[in-house]
Structure formats: C-alpha cells, structure tokens
C-alpha positions as CSV (number, residue, x, y, z in Angstrom):
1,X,-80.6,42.4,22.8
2,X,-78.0,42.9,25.6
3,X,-76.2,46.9,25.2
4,X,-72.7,45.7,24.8
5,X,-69.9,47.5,27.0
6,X,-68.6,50.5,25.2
7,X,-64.3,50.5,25.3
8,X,-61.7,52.8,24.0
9,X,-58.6,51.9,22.2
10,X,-54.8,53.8,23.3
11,X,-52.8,53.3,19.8
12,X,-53.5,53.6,16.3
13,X,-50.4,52.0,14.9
14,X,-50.6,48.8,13.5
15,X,-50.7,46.4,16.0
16,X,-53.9,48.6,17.4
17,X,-55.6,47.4,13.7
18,X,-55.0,43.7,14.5
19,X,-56.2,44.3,18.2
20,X,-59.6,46.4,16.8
21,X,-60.2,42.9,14.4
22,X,-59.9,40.3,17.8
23,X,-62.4,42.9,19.6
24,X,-64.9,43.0,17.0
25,X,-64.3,38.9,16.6
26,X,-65.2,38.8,20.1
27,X,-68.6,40.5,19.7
28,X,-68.7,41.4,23.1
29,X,-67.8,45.1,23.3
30,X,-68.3,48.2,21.2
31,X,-65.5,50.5,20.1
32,X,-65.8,53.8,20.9
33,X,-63.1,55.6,19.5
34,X,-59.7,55.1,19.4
35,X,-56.9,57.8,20.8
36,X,-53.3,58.1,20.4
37,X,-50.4,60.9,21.5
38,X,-49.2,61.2,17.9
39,X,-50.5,64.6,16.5
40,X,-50.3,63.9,13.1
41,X,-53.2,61.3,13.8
42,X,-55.3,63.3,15.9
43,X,-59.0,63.9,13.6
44,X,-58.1,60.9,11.6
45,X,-59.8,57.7,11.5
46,X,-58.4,53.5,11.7
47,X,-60.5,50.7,11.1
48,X,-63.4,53.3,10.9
49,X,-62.7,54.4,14.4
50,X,-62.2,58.0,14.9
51,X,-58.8,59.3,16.4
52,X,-60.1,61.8,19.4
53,X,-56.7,62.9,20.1
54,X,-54.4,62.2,22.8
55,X,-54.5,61.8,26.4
56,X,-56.2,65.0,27.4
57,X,-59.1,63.7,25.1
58,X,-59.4,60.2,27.0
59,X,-59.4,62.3,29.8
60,X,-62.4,64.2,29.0
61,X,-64.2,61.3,27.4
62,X,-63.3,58.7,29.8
63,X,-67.3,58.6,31.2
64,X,-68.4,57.4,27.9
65,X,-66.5,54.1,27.5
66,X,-66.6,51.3,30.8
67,X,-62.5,50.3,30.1
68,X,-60.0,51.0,27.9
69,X,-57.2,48.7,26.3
70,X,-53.5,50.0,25.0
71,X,-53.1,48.1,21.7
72,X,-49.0,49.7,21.6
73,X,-46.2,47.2,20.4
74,X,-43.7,48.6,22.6
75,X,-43.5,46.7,26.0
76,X,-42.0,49.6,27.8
77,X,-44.4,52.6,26.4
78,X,-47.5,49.7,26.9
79,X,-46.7,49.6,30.4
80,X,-46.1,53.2,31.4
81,X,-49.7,54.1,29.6
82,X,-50.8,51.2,31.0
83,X,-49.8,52.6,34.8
84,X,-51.1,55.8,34.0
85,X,-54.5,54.8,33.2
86,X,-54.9,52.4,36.3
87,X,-53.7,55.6,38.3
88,X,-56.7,57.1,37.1
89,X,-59.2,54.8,38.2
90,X,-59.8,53.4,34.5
91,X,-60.2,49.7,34.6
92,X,-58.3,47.6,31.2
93,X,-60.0,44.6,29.2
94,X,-58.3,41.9,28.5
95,X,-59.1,41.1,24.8
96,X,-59.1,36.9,23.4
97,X,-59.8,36.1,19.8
98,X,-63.0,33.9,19.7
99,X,-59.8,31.7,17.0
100,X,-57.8,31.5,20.2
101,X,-57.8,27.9,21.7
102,X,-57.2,28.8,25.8
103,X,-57.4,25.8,28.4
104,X,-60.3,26.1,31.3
105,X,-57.9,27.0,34.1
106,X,-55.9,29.5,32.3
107,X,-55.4,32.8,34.1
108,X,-55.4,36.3,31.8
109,X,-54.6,39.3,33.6
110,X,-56.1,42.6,32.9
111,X,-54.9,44.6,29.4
112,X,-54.2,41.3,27.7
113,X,-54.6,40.4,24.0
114,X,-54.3,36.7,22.5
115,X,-54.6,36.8,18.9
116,X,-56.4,34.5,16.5
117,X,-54.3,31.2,16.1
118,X,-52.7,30.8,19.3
119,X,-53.2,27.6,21.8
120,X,-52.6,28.6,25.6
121,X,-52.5,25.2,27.9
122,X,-54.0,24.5,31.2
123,X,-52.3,25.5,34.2
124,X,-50.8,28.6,32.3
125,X,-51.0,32.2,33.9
126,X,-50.4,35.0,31.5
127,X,-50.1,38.4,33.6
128,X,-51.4,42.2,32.6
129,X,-50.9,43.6,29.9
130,X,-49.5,40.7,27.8
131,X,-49.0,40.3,23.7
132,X,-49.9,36.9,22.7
133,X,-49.4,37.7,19.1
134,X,-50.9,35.8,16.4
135,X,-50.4,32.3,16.2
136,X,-48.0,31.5,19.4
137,X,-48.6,28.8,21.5
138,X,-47.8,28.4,25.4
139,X,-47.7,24.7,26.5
140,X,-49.1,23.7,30.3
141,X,-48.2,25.3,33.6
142,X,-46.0,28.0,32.2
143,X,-45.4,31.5,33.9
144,X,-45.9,34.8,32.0
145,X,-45.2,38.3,34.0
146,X,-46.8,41.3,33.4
147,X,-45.7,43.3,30.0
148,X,-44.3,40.6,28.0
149,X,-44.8,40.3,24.2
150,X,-44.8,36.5,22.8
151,X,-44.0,37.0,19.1
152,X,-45.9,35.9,16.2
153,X,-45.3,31.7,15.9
154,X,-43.5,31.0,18.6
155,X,-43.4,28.5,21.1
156,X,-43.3,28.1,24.9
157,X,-43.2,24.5,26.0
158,X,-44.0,23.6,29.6
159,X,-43.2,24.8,32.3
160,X,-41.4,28.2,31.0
161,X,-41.7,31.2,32.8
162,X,-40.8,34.6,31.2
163,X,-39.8,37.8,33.5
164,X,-41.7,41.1,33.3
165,X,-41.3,42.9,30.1
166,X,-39.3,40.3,28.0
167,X,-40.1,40.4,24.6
168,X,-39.8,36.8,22.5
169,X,-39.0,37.1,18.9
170,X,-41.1,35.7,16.3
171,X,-40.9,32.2,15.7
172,X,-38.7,31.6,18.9
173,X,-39.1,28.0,20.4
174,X,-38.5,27.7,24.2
175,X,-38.1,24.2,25.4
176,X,-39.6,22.8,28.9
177,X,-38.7,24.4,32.2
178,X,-36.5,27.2,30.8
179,X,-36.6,30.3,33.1
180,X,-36.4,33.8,30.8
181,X,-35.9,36.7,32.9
182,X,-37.2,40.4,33.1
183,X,-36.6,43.0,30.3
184,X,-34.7,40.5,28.1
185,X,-35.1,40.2,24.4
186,X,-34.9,37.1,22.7
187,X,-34.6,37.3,18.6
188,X,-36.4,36.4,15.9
189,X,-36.0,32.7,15.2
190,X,-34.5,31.6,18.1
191,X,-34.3,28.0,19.7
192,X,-34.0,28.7,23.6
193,X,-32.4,25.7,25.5
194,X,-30.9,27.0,28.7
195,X,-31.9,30.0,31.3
196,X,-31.9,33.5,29.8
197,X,-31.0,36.4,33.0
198,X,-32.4,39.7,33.2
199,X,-32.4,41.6,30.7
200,X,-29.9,39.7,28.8
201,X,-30.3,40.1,24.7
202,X,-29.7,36.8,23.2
203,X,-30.5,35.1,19.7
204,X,-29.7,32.3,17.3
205,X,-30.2,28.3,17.4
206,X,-29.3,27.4,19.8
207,X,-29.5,31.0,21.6
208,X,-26.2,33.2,22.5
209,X,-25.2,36.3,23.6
210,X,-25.7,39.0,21.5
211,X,-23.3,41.5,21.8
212,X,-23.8,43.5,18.4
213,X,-27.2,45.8,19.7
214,X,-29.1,43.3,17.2
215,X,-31.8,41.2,18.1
C-alpha cells in the first residue's frame, strides 16, 4: 500500500471540521495535526486532530507534513496566512470532495476546497485559495479569482467571473455573463442580474446597493 502524503491543517474553527471530513473523503492524504493562532485552542484536539499551537509550531514542524491547507472562513485572514506560508517555501493542497461533480478541463488553483454537493462545469477556472462551499454550482466557462468564497447553494451560471476576494452569500444566483468584482460582498439570498464593481456590498432580488453595513 502507497504511504499517503502527510498535510497540516491552519484553522480549527468550524469551517476547518467540514474541510478535515472532504480530506479524509478524499483518501488521498493523512492529517497530521491541525494548528491555529487562537491560544485558547492550543493542546486541544478537532476532529481527533491535535491543535499544536500557532504559527511558531508549524514552523518547527513544518518537515513533517509535504503541504499544508488554511481551512479559515475569512477571505481576507485566508489570504494573508495563505501569503505567509507560500513566503516560506510551504507548498498548499487543493482539497475536492470525492461528492463533488468537476468537469475534465476544469482548472483548481492551489489552497482550494470544493465541498461535497457542488457541480463545477467545463471550461471553468477557480483560482487559489478558493471556498466552494457545500452544495454550489458554477456553470461552464466562468472565471473565479484568487480568495473568493462561493456560499453554501448558490449558483454561478455561465460565463460569470468573480474579482479577487468577493465573497457570494448563500444561496445567491448569478445569471450568465455577469462580471462581480474584487472584494465585493454579495448577501445571502441574492438574485444577481447586472455587473457588481469593486468592492461594492450589494443584496436582495434582484440585487441593490446596500447602504446599511448589512450583507
């Protein structure tokens, strides 16, 4: 039997739980251990997984695991660990639950997760460090930049390209060729029938302005 390839898990919140259950689906790699900056979880355990502690720990244990993968919610923090790491030579997994359906062509970047449920179409490139949360789909040739979050149940038709860091509420429906752009957040629920600029917060159905901090 094949040794599988040893990774560590940055996050123990829990969106790291449901990103623990796709790795183990996947059968492909063996968890380590898990880390996290939050003191109060330091010597603790999730999933069975010890917490090792914080980034000085990764550091130290880094030669035991072949790559890492930052199962945080936030797109921003995500990101930022995600630079760190890549600064320090330490390559990320993508992650795909084996109850994913993903076309043949489809490009996943590096530090991605697609949950269990969700349908990715051909012609579709989804960029680094990417949620795909559970149950979404992402029609053909549609455009996903680095550090966005697809919420649980929603829908990109084709030809929909989301900016860098947007996050998409759950159960959002995007129709075809709409362009979302960077850092934007689209709420929960939301049916998306026109552009969206950068860093715009928008919600509703059909989508607006929000003006109110909610989202």
């Amino acid at each position: 039997m094949t040794e599988r390839e040893k990774i560590f898990v940055f996050g123990a919140s829990g969106h790291a739980k449901v990103v623990i259950d796709a790795i183990e689906h996947e059968g492909r790699r063996e968890i380590a251990w898990v880390c996290d900056d939050a003191l109060d979880k330091h010597g603790k355990q999730l999933m069975g997984y010890a917490i090792v502690g914080g980034r000085d720990a990764l550091q130290a244990r880094r030669h035991e695991t072949a790559a890492g993968f930052v199962a945080i919610g936030d797109n921003g923090i995500r990101m930022k660990i995600a630079a760190w790491l890549a600064g320090s030579g330490c390559p990320l997994a993508a992650v795909v639950h084996p109850a994913a359906a993903i076309g043949r062509d489809v490009e996943i970047g590096d530090g991605t997760v697609v949950m269990a449920g969700c349908v990715i179409n051909t012609g579709t490139r989804v960029g680094r460090n990417v949620i795909v949360n559970t149950g979404a789909t992402i029609d053909h040739d549609c455009e996903i930049a680095d550090g966005v979050h697809v919420g649980p149940g929603s829908h990109l038709c084709g030809h929909v390209a989301l900016g860098a860091g947007t996050l998409v509420g759950a159960g959002t429906t995007i129709v075809p060729s709409v362009r979302v752009g960077a850092s934007c957040v689209i709420g929960a629920g939301s049916t998306v029938l026109g552009d969206v600029p950068d860093r715009a917060r928008v919600g509703g159905s059909p989508c607006r302005p929000l003006h109110d901090g909610s989202a």
